[in-house]
N, C-alpha and C positions, 0 to 999 in steps of 0.2 A: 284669765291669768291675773294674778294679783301684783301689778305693777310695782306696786312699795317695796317688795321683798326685792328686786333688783337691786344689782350692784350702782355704786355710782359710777364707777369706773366707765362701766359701758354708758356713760350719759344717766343713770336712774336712779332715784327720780329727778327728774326734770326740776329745772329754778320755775319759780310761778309763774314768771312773764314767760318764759317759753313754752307750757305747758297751756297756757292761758292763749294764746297765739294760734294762730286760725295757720300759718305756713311760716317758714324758717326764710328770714331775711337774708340767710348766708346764701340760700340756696335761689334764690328769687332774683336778690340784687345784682350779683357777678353773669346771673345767666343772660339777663335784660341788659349790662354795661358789655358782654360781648355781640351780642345782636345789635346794640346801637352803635356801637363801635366799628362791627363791621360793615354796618351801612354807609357811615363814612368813610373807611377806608375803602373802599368798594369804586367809591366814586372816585375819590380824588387817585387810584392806580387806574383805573378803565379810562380816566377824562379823555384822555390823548390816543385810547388806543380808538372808542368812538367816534371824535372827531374827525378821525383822517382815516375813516372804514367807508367804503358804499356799504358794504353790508348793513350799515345803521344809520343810513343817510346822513353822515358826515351830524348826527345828534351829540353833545357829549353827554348830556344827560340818559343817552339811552338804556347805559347800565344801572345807574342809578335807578332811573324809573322802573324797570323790570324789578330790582332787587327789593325797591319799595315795597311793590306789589307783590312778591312771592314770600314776602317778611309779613306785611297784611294778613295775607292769606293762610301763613303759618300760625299765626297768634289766635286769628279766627277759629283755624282748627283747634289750637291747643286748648282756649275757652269752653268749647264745645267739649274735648276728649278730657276735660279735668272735669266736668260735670259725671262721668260715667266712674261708675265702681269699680275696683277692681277685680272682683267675681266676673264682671262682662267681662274684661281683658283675658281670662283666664279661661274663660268658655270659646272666646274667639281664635286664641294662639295658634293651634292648628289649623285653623281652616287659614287665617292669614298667613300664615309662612305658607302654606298650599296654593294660596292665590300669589305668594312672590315668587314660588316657582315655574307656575304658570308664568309669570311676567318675564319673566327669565328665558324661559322658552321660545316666549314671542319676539321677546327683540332680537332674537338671531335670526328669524326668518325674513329674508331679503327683501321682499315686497314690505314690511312692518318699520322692520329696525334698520332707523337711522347711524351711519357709516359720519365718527367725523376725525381724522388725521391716522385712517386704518384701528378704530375702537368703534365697534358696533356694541354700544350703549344706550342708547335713546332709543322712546318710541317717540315718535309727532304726532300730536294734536293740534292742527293747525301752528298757531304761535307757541304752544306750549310745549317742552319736551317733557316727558318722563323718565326718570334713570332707576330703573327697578332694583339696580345694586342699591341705593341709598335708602331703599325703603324695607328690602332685606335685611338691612342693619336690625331695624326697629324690630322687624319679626324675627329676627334669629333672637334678639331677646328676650321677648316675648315664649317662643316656642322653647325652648331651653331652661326659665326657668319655672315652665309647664311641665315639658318633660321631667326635671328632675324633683321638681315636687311629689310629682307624684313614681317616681321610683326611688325613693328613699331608701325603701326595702334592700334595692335592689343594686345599691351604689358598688358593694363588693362583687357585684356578679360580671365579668366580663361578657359574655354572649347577652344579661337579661339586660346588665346597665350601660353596656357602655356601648356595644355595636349597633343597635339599634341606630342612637345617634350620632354615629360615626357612617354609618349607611346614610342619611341622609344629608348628612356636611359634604362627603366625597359626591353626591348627585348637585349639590349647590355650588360647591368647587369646581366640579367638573364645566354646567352651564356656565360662572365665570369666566374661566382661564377660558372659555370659548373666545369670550368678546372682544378681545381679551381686558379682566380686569384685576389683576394678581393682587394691586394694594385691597380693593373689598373683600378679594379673598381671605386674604391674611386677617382682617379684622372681624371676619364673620368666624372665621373656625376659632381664630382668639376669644369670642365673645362667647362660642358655644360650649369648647373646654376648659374655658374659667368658668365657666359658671357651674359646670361639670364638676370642678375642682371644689369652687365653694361648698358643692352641694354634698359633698364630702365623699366622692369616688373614691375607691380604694387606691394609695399611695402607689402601688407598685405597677396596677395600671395605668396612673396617670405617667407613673417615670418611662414608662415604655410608649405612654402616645408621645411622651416628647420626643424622645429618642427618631423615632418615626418622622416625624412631625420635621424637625432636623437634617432627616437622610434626604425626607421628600421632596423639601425647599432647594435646600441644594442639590438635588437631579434637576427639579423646574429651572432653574436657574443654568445648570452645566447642559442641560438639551433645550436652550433657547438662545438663541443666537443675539440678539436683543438685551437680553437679560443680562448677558454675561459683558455684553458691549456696556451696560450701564453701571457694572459692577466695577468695570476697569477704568471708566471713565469718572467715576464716583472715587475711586482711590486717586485720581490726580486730574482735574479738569482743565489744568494749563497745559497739558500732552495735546488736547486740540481744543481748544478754548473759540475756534470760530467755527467748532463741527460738532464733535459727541459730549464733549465739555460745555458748549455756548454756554445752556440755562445755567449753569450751577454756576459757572465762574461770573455770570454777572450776576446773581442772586450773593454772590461774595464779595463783588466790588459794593452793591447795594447796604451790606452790613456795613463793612469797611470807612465808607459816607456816612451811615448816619453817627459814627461816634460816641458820645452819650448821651448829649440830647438831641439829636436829628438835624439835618438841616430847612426842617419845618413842615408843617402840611401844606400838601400841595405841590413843595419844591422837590421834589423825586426827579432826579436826571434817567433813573433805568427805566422806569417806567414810561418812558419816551420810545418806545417800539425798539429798547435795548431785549429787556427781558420780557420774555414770553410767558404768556397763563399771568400777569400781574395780579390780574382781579380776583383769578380763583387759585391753584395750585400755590402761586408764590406771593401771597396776599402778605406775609411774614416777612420780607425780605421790603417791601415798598414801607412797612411800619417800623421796619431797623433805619432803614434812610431817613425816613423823615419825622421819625420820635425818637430815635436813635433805643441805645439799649436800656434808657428809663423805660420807652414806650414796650420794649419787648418785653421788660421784666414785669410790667404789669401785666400784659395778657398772658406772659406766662403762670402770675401769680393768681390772677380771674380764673384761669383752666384747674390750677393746683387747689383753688378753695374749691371751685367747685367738685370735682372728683372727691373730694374728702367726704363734702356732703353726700353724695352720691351713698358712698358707703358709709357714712356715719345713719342716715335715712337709712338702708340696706338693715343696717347690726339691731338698727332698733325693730324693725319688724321682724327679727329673725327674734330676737329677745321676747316680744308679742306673738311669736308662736303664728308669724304669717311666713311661710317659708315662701310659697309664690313670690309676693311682695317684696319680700328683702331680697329674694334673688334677682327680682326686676331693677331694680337700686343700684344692688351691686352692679348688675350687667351694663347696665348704663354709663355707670362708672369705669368697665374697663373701657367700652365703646369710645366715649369722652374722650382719654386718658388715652388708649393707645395711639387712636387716629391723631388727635391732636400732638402727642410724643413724636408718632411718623413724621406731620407733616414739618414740623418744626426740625426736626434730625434733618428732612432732605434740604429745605432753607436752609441750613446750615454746615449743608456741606458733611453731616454725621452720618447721613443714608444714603442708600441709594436711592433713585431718582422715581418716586413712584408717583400716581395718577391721583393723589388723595389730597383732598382740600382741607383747610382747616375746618372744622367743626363750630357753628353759630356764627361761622363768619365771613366765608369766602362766598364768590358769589355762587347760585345755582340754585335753583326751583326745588327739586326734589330733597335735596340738600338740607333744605334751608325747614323745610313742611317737615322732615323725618325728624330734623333736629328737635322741632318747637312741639311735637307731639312726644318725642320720649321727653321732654322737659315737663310738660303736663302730664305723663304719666308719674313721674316723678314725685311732683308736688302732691300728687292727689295719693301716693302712697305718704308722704310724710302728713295729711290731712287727716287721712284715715290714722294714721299712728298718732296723733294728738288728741282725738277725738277717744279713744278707747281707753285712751291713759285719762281721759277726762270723763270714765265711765259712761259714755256716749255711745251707740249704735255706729258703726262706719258707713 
């Protein structure tokens, strides 16, 4: 494909230094300022809940230490999986979303899957847990912009294009809501019909999964008893603010404190066994306290470049006539972009109260490994898109 004749609009051609550029800075520097960021935010919301745990022999470094290590070990991976092409991702897609199902399966079975505050989400390996929902993330991307690459043909066909993988979203939905994990849910079938959408399904099918999509949420929600307690409790969390309200009304006092510039790092009063999940779930509400909402605007503006890149990386391999690729990009990008949208909505009091962490920066193993390898898949699509526009082999 003959690069020059692109429009500029869509980015083409490229300024030299960017063309000239082995990976895009925008996409590189924001992803590594949130992983180092949440390392230490990681710490100084865990310090106190460590300290005064037997579970962690009263260590406060315990979380810190773990999070180091599964931050290591994700970079590790990501080094390794940016060295790989992306033909090998596209040959693997199925079988890995077939092996997250598999994993899926397993952690329901009682003697396997670790049980923790009534969520059977873990498997145990020794010290380590696995959370097979966060590693589904990566393969519902993966498998999706597989699948519709290669049914192009086929985007207007309801039974050829779209049930197909709506059969296996409602089989991956289904093992969720088991565990039960409603927010992975929602970000995996979002991840699978955007990308659906991107891939350019027929309009009138896509207005009718919505519609669906709409009826089915809110049944899950009016036939769960839980759900609907979070939904009522989500609309006013001072109705019981020491019961179904607790988290959310101090995740409010915790904005509330930090003002606009915080009252420091480290100095977090909710973080003192006020509010619950500080390190993972409500990792957002301890950096309103103590960066106040300088500190929020930035990680919300780190999330916001990145996502662009996401899909600005996405538009040009679609441009380059890699439709795999650019759909991996994009998917990424809604993945990014929704879960982090979510968790920030619940911190803030916009959502309702769901089980989902921030993205590259809350604490958590799986989490943390799922994130640092779609970021390396990432980079190695905008590598391979430099190289080809530099008439180079990918």
């Amino acid at each position: 494909m003959n690069t020059t004749t692109l429009p500029r609009r869509f980015g083409y051609p490229p300024a030299a230094s960017t063309a000239t550029a082995e990976l895009d800075p925008l996409l590189l520097w924001p992803a590594l300022a949130l992983l180092l960021t949440g390392l230490v935010m990681v710490y100084s919301a865990s310090i106190a809940t460590a300290e005064g745990s037997n579970f962690t022999s009263h260590q406060p470094a315990y979380f810190l230490v773990r999070h180091a290590v599964y931050l290591t070990i994700g970079l590790v991976v990501a080094l390794i999986a940016f060295q790989v092409p992306l033909r090998f991702w596209q040959q693997m897609a199925p079988w890995a979303f077939f092996a997250g199902i598999v994993l899926l399966v397993v952690v329901l079975l009682p003697i396997i899957g670790r049980s923790v505050n009534g969520a059977q989400r873990w498997i145990g390996f020794g010290p380590i847990n696995l959370q097979p929902s966060e590693l589904m993330k990566l393969f519902a991307v993966l498998y999706a912009a597989d699948y519709t690459s290669r049914k192009l043909a086929d985007m207007d066909s309801f039974r050829r294009g779209f049930v197909p993988m709506a059969a296996v979203m409602l089989l991956v939905g289904g093992l969720l809501l088991k565990e039960p994990d409603f927010g992975a849910f929602v970000v995996v079938a979002a991840i699978a019909f955007g990308i659906l959408f991107l891939g350019g399904i027929n309009a009138r099918i896509f207005a009718l999964l919505a519609v669906v999509a709409v009826i089915g949420f809110a049944a899950l929600i009016y036939f769960s008893e839980y759900r609907r307690q979070r939904i009522l409790f989500f609309l006013d969390p001072w109705q019981d603010s020491f019961g179904k309200g607790y988290q959310l009304s101090h995740s409010l006092i915790a904005f509330g404190r930090g003002e606009w510039l915080g009252v420091g790092l480290g100095a977090s009063v909710e973080k003192l066994f006020y509010l619950p999940e500080a390190h993972t779930d409500f990792l957002l509400a301890v950096i309103a306290e103590e960066l106040g909402f300088v500190g929020v605007v930035v990680v919300v503006g780190l999330f916001a470049l990145l996502v662009q890149r996401c899909f600005a990386v996405g538009r040009q391999a679609l441009l380059l006539d890699r439709i795999f690729a650019g759909l991996v990009a994009q998917g990424f990008g809604i993945w990014f972009g929704l879960q982090s949208f979510i968790n920030m909505g619940v911190n803030m009091g916009l959502l309702p109260t769901k089980g989902l962490t921030l993205p590259l920066m809350s604490f958590g193993g799986s989490g943390i490994v799922a994130n640092c390898l779609a970021i390396a898949v990432l980079l190695r699509v905008d590598y391979e898109n430099r190289r080809l526009m530099r008439g180079l082999p990918a």
